[in-house]
N, CA, C and O atoms as a Maestro MAE file, in Angstrom:
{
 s_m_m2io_version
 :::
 2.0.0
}

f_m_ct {
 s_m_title
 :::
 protein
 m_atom[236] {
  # First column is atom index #
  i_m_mmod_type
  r_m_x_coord
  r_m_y_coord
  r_m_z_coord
  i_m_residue_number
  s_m_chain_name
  s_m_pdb_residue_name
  s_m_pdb_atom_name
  i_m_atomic_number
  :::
  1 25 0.841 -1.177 0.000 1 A "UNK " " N  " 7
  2 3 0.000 0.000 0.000 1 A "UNK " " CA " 6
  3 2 0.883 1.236 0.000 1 A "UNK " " C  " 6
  4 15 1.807 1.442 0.788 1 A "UNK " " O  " 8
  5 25 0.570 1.858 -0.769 2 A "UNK " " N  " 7
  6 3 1.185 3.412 -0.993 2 A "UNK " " CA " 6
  7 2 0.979 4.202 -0.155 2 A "UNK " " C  " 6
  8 15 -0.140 4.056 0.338 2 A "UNK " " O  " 8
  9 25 1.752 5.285 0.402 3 A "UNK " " N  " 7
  10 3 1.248 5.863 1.369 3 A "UNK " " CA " 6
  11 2 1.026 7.392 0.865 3 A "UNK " " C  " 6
  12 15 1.390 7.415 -0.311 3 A "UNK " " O  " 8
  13 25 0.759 8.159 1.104 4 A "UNK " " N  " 7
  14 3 -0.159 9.646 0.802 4 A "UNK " " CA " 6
  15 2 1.081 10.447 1.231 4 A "UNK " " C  " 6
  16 15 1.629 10.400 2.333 4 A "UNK " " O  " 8
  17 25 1.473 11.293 0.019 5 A "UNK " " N  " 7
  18 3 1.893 12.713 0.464 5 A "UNK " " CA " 6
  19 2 1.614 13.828 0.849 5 A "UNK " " C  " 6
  20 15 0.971 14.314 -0.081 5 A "UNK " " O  " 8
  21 25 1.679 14.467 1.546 6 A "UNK " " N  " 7
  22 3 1.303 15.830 1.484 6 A "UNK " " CA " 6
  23 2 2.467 16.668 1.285 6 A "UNK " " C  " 6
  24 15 3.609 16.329 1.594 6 A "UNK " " O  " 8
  25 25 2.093 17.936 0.683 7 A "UNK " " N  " 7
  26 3 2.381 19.452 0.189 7 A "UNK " " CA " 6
  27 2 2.179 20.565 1.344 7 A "UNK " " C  " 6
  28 15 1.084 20.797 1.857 7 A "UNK " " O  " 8
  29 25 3.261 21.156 1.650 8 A "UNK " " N  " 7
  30 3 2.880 22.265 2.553 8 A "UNK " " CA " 6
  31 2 4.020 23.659 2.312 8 A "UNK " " C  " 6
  32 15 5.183 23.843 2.670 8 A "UNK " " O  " 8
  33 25 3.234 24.314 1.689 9 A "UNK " " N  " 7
  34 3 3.652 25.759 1.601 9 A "UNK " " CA " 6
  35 2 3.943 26.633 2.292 9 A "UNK " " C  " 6
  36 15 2.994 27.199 2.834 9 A "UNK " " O  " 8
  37 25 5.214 27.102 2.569 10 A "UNK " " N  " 7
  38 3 5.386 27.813 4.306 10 A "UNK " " CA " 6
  39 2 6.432 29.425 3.190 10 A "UNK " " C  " 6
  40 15 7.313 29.370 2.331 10 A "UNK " " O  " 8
  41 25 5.882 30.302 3.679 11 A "UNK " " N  " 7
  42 3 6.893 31.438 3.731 11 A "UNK " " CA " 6
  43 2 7.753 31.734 4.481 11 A "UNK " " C  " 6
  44 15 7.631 31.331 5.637 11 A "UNK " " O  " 8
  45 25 8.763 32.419 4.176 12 A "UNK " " N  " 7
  46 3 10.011 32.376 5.336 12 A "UNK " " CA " 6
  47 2 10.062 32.232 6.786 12 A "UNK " " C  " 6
  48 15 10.801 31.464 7.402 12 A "UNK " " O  " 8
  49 25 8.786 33.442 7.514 13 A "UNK " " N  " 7
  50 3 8.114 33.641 8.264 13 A "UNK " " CA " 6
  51 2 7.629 32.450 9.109 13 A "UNK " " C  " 6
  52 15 7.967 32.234 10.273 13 A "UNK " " O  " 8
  53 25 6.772 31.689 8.348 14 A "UNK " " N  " 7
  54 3 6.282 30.468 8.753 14 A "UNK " " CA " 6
  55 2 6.778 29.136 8.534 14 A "UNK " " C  " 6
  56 15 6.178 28.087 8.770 14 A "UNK " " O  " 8
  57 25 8.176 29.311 7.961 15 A "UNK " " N  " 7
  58 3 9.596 27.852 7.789 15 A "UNK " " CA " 6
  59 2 9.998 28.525 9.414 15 A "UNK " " C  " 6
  60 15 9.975 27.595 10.221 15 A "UNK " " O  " 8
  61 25 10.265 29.533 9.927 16 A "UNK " " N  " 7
  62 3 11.188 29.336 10.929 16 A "UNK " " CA " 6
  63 2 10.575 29.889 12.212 16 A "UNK " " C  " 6
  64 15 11.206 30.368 13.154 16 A "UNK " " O  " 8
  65 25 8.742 29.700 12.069 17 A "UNK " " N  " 7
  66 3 8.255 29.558 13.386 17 A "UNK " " CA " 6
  67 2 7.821 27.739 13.706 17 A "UNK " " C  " 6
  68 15 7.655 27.198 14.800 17 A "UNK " " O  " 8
  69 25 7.731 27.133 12.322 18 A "UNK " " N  " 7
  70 3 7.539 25.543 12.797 18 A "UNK " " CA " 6
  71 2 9.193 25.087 13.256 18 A "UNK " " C  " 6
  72 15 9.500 24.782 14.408 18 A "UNK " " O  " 8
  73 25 10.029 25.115 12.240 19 A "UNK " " N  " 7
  74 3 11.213 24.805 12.898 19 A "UNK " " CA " 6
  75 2 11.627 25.071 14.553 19 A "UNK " " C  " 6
  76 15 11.797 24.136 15.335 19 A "UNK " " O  " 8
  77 25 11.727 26.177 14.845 20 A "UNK " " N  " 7
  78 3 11.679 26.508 16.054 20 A "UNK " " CA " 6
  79 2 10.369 25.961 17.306 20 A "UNK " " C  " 6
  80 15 10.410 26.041 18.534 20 A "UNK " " O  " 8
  81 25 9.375 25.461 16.480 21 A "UNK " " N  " 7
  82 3 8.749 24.437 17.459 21 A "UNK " " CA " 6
  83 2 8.905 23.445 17.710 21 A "UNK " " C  " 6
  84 15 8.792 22.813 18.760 21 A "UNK " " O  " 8
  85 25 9.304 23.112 16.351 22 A "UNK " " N  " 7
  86 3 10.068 21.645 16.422 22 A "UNK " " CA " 6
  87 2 11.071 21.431 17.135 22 A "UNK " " C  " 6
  88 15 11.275 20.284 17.531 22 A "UNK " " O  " 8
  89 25 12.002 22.550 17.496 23 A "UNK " " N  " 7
  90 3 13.118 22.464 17.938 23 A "UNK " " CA " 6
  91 2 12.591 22.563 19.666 23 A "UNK " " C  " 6
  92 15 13.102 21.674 20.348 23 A "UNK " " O  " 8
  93 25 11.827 23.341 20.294 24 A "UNK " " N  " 7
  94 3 11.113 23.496 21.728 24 A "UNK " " CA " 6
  95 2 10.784 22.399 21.449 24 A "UNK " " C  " 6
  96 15 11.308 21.643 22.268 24 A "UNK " " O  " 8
  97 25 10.213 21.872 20.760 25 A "UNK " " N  " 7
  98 3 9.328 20.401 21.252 25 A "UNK " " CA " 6
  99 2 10.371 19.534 21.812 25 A "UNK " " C  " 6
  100 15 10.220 19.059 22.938 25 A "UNK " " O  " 8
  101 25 11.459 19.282 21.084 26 A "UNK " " N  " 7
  102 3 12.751 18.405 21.076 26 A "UNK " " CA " 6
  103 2 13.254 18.360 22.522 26 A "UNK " " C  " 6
  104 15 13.422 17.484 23.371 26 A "UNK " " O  " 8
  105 25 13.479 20.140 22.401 27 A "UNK " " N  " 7
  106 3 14.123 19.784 24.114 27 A "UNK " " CA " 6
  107 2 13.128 19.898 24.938 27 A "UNK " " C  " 6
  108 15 13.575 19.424 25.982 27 A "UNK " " O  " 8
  109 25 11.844 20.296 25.166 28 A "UNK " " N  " 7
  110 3 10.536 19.509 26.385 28 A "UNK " " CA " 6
  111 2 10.589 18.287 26.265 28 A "UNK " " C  " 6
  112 15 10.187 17.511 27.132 28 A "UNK " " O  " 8
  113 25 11.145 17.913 25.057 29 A "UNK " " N  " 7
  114 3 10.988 16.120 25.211 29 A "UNK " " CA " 6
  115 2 12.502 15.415 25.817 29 A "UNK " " C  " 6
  116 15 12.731 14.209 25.902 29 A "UNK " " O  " 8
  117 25 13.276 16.354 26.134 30 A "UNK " " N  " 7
  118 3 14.764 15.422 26.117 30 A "UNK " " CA " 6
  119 2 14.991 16.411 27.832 30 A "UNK " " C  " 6
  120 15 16.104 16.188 28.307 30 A "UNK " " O  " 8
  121 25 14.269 17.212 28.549 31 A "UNK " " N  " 7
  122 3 13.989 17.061 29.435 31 A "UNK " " CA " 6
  123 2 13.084 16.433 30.229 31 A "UNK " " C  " 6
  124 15 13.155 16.143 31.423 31 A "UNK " " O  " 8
  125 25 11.943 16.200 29.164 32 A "UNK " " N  " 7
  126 3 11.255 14.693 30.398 32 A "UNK " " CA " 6
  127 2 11.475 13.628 29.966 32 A "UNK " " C  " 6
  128 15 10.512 12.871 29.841 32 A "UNK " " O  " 8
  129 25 12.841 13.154 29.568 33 A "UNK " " N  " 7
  130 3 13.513 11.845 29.244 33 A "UNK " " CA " 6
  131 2 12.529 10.912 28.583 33 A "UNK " " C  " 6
  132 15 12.157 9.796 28.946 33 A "UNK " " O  " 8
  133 25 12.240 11.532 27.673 34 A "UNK " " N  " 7
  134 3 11.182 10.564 26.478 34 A "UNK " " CA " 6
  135 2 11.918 10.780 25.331 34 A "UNK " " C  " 6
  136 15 12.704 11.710 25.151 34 A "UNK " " O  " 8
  137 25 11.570 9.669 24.363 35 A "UNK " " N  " 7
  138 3 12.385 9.758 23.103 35 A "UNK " " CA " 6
  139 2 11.739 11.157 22.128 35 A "UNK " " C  " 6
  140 15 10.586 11.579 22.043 35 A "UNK " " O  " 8
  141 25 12.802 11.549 21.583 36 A "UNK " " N  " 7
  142 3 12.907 12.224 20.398 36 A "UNK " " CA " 6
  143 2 12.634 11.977 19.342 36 A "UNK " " C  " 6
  144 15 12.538 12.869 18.499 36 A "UNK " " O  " 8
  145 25 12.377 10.413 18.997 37 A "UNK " " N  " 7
  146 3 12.462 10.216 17.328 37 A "UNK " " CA " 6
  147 2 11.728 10.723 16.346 37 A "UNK " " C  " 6
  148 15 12.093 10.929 15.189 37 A "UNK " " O  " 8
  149 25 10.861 10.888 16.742 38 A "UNK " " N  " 7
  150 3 9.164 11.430 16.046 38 A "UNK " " CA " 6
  151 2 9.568 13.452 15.370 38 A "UNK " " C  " 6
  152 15 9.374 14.035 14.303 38 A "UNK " " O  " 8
  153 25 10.064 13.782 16.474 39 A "UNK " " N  " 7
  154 3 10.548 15.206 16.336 39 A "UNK " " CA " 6
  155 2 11.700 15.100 15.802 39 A "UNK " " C  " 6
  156 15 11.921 16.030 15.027 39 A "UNK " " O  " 8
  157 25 12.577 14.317 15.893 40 A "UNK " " N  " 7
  158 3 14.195 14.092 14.889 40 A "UNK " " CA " 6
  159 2 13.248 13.810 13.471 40 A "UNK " " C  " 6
  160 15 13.143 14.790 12.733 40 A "UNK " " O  " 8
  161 25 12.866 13.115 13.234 41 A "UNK " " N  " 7
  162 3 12.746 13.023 11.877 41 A "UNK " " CA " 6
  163 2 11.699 13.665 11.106 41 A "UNK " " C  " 6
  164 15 11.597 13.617 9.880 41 A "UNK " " O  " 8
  165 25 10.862 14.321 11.981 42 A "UNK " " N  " 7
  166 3 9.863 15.924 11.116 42 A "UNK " " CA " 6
  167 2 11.365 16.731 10.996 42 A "UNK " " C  " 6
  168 15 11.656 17.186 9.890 42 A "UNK " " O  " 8
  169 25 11.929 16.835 11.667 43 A "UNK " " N  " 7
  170 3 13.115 18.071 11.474 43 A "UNK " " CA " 6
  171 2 14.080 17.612 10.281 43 A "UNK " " C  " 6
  172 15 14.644 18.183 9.347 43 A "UNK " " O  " 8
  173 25 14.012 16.579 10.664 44 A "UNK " " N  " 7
  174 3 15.120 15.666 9.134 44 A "UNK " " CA " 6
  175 2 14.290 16.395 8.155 44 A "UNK " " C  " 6
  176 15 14.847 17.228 7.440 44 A "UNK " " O  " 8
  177 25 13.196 16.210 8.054 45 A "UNK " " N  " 7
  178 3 12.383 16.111 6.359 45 A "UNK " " CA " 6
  179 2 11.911 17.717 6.132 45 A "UNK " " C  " 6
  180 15 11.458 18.195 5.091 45 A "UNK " " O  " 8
  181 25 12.151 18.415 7.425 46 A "UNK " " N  " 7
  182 3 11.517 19.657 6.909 46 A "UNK " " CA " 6
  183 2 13.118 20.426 6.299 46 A "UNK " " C  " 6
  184 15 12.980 21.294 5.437 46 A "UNK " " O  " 8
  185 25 14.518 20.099 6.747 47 A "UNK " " N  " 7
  186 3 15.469 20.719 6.610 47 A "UNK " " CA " 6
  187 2 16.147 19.783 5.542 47 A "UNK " " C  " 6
  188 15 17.336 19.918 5.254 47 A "UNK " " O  " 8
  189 25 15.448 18.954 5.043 48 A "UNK " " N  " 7
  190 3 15.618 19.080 3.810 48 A "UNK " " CA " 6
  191 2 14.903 18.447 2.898 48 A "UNK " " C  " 6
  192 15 15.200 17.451 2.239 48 A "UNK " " O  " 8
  193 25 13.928 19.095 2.899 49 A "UNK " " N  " 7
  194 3 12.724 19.234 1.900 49 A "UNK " " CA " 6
  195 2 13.168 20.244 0.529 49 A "UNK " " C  " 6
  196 15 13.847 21.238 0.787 49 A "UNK " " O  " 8
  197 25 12.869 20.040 -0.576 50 A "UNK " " N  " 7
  198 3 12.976 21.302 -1.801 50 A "UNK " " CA " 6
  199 2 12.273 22.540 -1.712 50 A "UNK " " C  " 6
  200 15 11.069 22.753 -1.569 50 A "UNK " " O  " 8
  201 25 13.053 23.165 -1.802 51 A "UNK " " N  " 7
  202 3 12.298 24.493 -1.946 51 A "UNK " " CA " 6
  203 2 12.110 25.212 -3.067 51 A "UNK " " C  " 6
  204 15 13.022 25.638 -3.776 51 A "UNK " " O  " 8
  205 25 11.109 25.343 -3.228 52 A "UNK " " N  " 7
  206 3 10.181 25.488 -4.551 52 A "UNK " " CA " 6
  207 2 9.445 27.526 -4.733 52 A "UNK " " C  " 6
  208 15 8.290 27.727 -4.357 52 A "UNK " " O  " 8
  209 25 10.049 28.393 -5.144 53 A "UNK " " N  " 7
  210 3 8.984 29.225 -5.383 53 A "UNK " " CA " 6
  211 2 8.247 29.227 -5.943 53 A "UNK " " C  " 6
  212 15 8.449 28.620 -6.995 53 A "UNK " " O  " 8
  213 25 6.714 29.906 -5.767 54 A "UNK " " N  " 7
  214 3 5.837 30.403 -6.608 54 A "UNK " " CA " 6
  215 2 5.249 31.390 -6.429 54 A "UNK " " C  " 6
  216 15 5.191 32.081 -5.412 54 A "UNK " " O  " 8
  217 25 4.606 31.569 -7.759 55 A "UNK " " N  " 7
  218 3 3.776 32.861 -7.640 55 A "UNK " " CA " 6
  219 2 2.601 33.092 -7.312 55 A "UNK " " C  " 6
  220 15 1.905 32.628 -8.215 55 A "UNK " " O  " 8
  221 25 1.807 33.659 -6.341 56 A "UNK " " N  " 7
  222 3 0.631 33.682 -6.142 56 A "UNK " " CA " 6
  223 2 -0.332 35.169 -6.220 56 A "UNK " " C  " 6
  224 15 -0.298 36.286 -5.702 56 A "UNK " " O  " 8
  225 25 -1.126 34.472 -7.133 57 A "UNK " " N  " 7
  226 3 -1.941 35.923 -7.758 57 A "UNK " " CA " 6
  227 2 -2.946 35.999 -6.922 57 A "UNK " " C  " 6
  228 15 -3.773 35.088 -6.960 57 A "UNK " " O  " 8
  229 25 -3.150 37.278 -5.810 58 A "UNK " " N  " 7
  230 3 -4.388 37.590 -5.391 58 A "UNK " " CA " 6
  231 2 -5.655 38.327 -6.269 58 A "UNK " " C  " 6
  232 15 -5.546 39.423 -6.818 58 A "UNK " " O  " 8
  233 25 -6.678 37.617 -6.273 59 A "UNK " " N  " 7
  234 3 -8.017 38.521 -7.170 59 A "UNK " " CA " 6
  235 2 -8.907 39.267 -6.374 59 A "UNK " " C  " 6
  236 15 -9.825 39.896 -6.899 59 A "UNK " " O  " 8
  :::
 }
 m_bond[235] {
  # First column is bond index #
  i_m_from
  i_m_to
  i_m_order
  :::
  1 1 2 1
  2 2 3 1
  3 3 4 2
  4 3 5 1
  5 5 6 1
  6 6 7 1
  7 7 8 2
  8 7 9 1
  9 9 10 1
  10 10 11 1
  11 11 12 2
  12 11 13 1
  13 13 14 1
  14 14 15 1
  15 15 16 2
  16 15 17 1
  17 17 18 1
  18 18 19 1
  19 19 20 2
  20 19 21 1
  21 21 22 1
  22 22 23 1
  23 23 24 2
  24 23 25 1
  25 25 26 1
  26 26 27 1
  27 27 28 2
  28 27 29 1
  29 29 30 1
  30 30 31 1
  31 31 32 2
  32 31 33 1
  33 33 34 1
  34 34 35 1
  35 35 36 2
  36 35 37 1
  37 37 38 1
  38 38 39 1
  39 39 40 2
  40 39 41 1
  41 41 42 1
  42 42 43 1
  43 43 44 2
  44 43 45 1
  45 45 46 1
  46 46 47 1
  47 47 48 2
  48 47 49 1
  49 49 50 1
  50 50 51 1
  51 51 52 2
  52 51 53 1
  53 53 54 1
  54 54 55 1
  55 55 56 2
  56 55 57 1
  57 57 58 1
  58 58 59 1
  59 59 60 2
  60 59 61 1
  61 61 62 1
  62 62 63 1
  63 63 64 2
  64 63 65 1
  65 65 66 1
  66 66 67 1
  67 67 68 2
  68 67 69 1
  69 69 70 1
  70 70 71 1
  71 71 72 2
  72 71 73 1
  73 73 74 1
  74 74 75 1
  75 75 76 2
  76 75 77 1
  77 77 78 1
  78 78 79 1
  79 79 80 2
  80 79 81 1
  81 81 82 1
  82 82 83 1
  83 83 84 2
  84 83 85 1
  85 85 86 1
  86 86 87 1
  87 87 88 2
  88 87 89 1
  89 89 90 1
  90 90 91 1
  91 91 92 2
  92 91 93 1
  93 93 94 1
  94 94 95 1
  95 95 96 2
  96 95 97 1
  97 97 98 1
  98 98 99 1
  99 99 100 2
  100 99 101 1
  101 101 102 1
  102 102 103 1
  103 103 104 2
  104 103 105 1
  105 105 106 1
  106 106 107 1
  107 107 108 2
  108 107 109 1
  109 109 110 1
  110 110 111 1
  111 111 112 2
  112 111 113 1
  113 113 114 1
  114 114 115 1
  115 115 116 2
  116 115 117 1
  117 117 118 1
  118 118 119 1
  119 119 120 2
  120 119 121 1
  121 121 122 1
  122 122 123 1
  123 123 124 2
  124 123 125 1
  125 125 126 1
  126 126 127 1
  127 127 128 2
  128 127 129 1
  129 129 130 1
  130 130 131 1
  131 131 132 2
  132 131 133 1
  133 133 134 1
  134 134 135 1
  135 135 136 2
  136 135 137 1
  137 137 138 1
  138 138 139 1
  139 139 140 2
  140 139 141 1
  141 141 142 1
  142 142 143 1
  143 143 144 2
  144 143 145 1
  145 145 146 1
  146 146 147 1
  147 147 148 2
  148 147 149 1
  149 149 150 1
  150 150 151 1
  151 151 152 2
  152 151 153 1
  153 153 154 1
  154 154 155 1
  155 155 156 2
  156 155 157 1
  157 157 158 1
  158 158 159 1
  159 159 160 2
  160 159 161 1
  161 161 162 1
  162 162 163 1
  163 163 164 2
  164 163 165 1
  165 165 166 1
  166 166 167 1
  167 167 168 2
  168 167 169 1
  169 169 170 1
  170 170 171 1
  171 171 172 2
  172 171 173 1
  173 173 174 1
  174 174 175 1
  175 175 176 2
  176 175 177 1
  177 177 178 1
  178 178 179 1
  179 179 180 2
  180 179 181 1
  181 181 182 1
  182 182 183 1
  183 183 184 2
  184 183 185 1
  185 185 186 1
  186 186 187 1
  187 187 188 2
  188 187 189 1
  189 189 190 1
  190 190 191 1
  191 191 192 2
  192 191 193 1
  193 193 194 1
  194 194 195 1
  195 195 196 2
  196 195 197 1
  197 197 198 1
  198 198 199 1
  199 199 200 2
  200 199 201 1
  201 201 202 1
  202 202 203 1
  203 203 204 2
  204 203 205 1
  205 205 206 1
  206 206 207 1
  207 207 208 2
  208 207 209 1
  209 209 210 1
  210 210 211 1
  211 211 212 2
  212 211 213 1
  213 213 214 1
  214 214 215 1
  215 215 216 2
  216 215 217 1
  217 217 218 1
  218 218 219 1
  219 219 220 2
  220 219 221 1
  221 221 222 1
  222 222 223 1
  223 223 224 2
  224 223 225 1
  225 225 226 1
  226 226 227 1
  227 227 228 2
  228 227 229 1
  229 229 230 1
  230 230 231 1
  231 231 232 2
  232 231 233 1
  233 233 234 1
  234 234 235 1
  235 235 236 2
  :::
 }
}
């Protein structure tokens, strides 16, 4: 079974307010001695994901 991608469009703004949650999440989690893996590897895939511009026409 194939599994489903998703697409998510972030502006500069909003690449480095998830990162930076991701990154708080990491260490609330590595101070209450629970694993990290789940938050290591959203951070793997968001830092290096393609980055793609486009143009978006407001009407």
């Amino acid at each position: 079974m194939r599994k489903t991608k998703y697409h998510i469009y972030l502006d500069e703004k909003e690449y480095r307010q998830v990162m930076e949650s991701l990154v708080n999440l990491r260490n609330n989690l590595i101070t209450q001695g629970k694993y990290t893996d789940l938050a290591d590897e959203v951070l793997c895939k968001l830092i290096n994901a393609k980055k793609k511009k486009i143009k978006i026409k407001y009407v």
